[in-house]
Backbone as a chain_set.jsonl record, in Angstrom:
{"seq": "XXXXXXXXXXXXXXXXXXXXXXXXXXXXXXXXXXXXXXXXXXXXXXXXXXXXXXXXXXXXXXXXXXXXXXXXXXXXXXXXXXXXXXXXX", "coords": {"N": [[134.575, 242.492, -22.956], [135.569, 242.252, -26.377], [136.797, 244.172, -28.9], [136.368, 242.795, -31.344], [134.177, 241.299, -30.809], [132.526, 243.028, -29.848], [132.073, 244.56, -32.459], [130.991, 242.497, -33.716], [128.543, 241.975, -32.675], [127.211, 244.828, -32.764], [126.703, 245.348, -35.331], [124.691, 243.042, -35.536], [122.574, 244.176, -34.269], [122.219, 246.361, -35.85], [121.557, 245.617, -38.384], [119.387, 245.265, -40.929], [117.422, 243.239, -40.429], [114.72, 242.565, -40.81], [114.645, 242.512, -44.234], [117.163, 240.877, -44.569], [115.649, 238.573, -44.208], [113.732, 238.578, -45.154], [114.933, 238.338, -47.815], [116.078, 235.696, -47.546], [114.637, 234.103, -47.557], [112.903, 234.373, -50.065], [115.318, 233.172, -51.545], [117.329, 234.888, -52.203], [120.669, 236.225, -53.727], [122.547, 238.621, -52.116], [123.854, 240.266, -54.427], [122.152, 239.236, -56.269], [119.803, 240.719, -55.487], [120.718, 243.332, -55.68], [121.251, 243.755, -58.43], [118.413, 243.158, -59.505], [117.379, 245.34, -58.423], [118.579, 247.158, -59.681], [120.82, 248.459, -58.465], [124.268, 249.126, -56.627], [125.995, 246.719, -55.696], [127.618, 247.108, -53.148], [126.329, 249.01, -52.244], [123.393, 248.243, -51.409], [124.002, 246.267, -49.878], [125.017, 248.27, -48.017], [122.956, 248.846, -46.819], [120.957, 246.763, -46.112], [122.737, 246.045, -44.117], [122.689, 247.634, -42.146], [124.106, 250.277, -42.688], [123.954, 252.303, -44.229], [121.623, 254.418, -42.676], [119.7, 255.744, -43.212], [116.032, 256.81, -43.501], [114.173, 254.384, -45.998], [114.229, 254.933, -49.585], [111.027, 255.594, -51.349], [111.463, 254.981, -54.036], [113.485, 252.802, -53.804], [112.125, 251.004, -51.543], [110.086, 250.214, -53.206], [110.366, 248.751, -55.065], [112.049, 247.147, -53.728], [109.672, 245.793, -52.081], [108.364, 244.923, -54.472], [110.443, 242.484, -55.672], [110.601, 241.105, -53.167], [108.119, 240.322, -52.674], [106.457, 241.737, -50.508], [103.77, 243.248, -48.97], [104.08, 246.58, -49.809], [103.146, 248.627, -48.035], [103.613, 247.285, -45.69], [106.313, 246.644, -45.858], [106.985, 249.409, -45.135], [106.116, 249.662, -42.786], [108.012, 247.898, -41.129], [110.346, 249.015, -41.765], [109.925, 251.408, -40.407], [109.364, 250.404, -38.014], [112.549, 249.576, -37.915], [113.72, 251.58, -37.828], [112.981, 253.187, -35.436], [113.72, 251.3, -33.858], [116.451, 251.859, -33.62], [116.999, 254.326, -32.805], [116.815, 253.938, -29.909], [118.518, 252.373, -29.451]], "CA": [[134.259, 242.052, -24.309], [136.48, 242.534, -27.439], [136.626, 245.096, -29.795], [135.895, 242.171, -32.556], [132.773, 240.988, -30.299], [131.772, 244.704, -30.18], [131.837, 244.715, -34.012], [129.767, 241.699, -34.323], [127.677, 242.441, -31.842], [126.482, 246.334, -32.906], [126.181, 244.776, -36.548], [123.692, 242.538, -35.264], [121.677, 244.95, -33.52], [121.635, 247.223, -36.529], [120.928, 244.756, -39.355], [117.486, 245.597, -41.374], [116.826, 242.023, -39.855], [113.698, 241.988, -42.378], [115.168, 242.52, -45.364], [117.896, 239.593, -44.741], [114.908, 237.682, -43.237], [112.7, 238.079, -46.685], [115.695, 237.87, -48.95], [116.848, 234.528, -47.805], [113.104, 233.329, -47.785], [112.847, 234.005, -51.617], [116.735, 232.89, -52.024], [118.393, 235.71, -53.405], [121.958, 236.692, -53.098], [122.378, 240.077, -51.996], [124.04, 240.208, -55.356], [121.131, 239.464, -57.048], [119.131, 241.379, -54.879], [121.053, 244.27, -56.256], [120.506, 243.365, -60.024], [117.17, 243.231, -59.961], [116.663, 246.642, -57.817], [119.404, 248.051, -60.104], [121.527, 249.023, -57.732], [125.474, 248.373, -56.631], [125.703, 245.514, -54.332], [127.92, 247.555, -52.019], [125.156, 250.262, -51.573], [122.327, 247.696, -51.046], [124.565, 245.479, -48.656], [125.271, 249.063, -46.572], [121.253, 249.316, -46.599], [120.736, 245.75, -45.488], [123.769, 245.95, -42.913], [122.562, 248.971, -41.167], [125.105, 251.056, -42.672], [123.134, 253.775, -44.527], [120.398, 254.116, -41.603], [118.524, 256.587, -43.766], [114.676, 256.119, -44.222], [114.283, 254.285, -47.546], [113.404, 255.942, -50.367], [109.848, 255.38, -51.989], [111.586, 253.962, -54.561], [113.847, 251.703, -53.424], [111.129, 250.462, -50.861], [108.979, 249.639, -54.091], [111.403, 247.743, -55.739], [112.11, 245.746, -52.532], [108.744, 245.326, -51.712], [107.944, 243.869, -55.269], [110.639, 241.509, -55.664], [110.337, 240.102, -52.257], [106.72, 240.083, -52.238], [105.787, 242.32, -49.399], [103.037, 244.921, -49.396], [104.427, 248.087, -49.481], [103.057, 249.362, -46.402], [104.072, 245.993, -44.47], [107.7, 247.374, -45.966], [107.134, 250.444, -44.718], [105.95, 249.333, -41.631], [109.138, 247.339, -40.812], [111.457, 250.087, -41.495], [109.816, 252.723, -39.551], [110.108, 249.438, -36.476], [113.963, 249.216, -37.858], [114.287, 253.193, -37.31], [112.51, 253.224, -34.219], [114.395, 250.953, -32.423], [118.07, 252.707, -33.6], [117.082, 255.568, -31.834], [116.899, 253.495, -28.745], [120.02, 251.581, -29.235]], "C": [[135.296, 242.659, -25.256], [136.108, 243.143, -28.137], [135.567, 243.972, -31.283], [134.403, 241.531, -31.985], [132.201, 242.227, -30.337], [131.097, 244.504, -31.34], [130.622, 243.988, -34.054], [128.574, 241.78, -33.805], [126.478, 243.459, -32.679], [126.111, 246.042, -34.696], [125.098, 243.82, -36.49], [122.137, 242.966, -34.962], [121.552, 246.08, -34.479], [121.195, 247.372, -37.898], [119.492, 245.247, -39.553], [117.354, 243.713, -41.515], [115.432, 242.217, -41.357], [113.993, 242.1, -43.356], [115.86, 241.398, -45.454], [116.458, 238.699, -44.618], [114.042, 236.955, -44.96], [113.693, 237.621, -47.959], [115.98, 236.447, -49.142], [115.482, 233.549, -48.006], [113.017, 233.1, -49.099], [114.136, 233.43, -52.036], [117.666, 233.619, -52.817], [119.454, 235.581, -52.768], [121.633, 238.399, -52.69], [123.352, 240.814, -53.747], [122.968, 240.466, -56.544], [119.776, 240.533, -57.262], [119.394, 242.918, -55.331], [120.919, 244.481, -57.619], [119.444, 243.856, -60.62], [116.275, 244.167, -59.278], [117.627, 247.322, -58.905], [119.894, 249.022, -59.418], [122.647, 248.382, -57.379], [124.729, 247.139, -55.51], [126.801, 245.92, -53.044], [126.971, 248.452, -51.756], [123.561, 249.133, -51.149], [123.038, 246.486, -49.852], [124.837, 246.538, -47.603], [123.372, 249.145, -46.262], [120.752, 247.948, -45.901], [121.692, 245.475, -44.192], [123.418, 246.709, -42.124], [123.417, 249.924, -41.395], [125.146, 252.259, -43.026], [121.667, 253.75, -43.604], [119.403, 254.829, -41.936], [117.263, 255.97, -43.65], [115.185, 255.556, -45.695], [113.663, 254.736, -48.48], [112.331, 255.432, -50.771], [110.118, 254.413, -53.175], [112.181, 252.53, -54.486], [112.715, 250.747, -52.627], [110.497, 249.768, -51.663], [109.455, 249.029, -54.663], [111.664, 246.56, -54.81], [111.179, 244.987, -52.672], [108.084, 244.213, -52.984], [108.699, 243.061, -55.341], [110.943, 240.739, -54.577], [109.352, 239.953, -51.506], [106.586, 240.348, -51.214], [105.117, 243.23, -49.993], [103.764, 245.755, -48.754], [104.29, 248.76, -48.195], [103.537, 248.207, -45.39], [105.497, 246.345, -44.281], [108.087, 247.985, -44.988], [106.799, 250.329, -42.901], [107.328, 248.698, -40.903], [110.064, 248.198, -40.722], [111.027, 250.997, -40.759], [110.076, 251.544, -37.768], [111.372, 249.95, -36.127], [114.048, 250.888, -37.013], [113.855, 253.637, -35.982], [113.58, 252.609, -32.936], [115.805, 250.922, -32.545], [117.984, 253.665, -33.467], [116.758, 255.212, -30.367], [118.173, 252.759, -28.453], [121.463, 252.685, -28.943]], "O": [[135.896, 243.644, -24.827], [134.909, 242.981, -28.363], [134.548, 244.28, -31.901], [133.535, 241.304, -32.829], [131.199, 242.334, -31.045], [129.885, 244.311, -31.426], [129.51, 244.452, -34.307], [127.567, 241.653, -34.5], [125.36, 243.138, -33.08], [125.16, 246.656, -35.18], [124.468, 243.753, -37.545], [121.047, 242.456, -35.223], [120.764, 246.94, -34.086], [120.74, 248.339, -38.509], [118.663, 245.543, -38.692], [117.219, 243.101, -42.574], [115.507, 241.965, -42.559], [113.163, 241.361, -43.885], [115.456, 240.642, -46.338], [116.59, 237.836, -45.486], [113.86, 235.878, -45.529], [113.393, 236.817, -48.842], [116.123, 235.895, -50.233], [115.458, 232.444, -48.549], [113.025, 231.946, -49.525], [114.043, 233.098, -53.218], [118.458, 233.276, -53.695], [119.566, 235.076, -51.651], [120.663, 239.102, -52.976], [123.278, 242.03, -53.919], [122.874, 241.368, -57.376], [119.116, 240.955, -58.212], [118.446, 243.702, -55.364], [120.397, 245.544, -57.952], [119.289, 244.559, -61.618], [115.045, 244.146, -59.293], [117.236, 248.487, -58.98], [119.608, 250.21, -59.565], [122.617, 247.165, -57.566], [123.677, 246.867, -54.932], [126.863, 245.184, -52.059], [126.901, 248.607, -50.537], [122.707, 249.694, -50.463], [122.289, 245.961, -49.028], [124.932, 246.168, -46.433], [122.901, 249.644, -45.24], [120.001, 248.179, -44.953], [121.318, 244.689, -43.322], [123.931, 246.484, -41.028], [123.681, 250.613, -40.41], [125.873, 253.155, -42.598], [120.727, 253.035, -43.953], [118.334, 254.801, -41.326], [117.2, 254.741, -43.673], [116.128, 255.969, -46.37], [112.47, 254.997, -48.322], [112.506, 254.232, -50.56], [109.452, 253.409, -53.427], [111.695, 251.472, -54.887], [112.452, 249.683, -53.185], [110.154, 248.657, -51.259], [108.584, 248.267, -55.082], [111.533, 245.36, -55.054], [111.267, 243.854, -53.143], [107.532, 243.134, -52.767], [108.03, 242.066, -55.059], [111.535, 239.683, -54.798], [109.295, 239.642, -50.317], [106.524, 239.364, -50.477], [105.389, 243.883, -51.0], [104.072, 245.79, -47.563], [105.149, 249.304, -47.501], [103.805, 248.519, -44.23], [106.033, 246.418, -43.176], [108.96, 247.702, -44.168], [107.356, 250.992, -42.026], [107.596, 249.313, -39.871], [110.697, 248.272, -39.669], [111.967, 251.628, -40.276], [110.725, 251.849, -36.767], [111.705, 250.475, -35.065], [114.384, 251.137, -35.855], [114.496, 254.55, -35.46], [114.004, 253.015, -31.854], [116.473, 250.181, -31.824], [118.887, 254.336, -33.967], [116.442, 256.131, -29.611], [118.705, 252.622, -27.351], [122.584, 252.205, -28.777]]}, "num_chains": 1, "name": "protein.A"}
């Protein structure tokens, strides 16, 4: 396999998959998506890419969770999945 299949690959597998999943459901940009959390749109595209793998903070989480209509704990539930299964990868 190729270094550039690698790439796309391990970016696949470390995507916060629900976050893209709910964003494109309501139709944001990740642009917008940044806007209206007030935050850059390179720091919320490394958080949706898998690139800051941190937990998310309480607030950010609550900001997500309201403008892409999830309950909070459903959030929270998803990211502790995401973090779960990048300590298996």
């Amino acid at each position: 396999m190729d270094k550039e299949k690698i790439k796309v690959f391990h970016h696949s597998m470390t995507r916060r998959k629900y976050l893209y999943d709910f964003r494109k459901k309501n139709q944001y940009t990740m642009f917008q998506v940044s806007e209206m959390i007030e935050m850059s749109r390179n720091y919320y595209e490394m958080i949706e890419k898998g690139r800051k793998g941190q937990r998310l903070s309480l607030k950010t989480a609550y900001k997500l969770a309201t403008l892409l209509s999830i309950d909070l704990k459903d959030l929270y539930d998803l990211e502790e999945q995401y973090l779960e299964e990048q300590l298996h990868d």
